[in-house]
N, C-alpha and C positions, 0 to 999 in steps of 0.2 A: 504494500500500500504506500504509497506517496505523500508523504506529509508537509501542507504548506509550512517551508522554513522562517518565513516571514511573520506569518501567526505565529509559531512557536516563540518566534526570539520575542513579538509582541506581547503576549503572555507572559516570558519571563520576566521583561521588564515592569510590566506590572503588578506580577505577585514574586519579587522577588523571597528567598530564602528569609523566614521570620517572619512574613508579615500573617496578623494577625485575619482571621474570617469568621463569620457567624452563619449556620446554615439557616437556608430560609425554605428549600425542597429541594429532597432530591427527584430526579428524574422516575426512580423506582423504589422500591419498599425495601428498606433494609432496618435488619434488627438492630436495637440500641443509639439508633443516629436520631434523637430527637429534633424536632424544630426549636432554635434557639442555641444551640451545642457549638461551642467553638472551639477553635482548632489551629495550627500553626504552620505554613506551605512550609515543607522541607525540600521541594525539587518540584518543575515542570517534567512531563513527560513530550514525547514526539505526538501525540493526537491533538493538540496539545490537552491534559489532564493535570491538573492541579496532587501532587503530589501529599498527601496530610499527615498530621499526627495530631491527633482528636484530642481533649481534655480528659475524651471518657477511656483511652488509653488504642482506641480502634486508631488503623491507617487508611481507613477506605478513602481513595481518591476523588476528586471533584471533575466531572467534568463540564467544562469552560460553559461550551455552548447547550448543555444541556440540563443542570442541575443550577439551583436558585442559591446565591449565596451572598454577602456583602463582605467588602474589609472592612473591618473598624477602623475608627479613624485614633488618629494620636491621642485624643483624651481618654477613650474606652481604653487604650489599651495603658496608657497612666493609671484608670482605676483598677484597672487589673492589678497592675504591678505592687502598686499603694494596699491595695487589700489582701495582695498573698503576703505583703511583708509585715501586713498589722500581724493576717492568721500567722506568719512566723515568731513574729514576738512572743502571742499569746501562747503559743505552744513551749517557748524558750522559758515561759515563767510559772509554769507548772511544777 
């Protein structure tokens, strides 16, 4: 199969390595991937497919043009980071 290389590179430049996403559908039914469930792009593939590693510990991929999803933007992922490091302390003072 023949993959546009131009989509691909497009793609990566968009969801490079780290950036953060929230699922919003996917295309078909799979177990444990709720609506809302966020996740962290570790690689593009050649289709191009969003490469994942889920919060609920799944790696099921994204794909681009057919599965519902958003980045978060820099402040979500600030309150992200801000709230695993409260939950860190709180755990640090047990």
């Amino acid at each position: 199969m023949n993959y546009d290389r131009e989509e691909v590179l497009k793609v990566k430049e968009m969801y490079p390595y780290g950036v953060r996403v929230e699922l919003i559908e996917l295309c078909n039914d799979e177990k444990d991937m709720p609506i809302g469930l966020r996740g962290t792009v570790v690689g593009v593939d050649d289709q191009p497919a969003l490469l994942m590693h889920w919060d609920n510990g799944k790696s099921l991929s994204l794909l681009v043009d057919k599965d519902n999803f958003r980045k978060l933007t820099e402040q979500e992922v600030l309150t992200e980071f801000n709230n695993s490091n409260e939950e860190d302390d709180q755990c640090q003072t047990m």
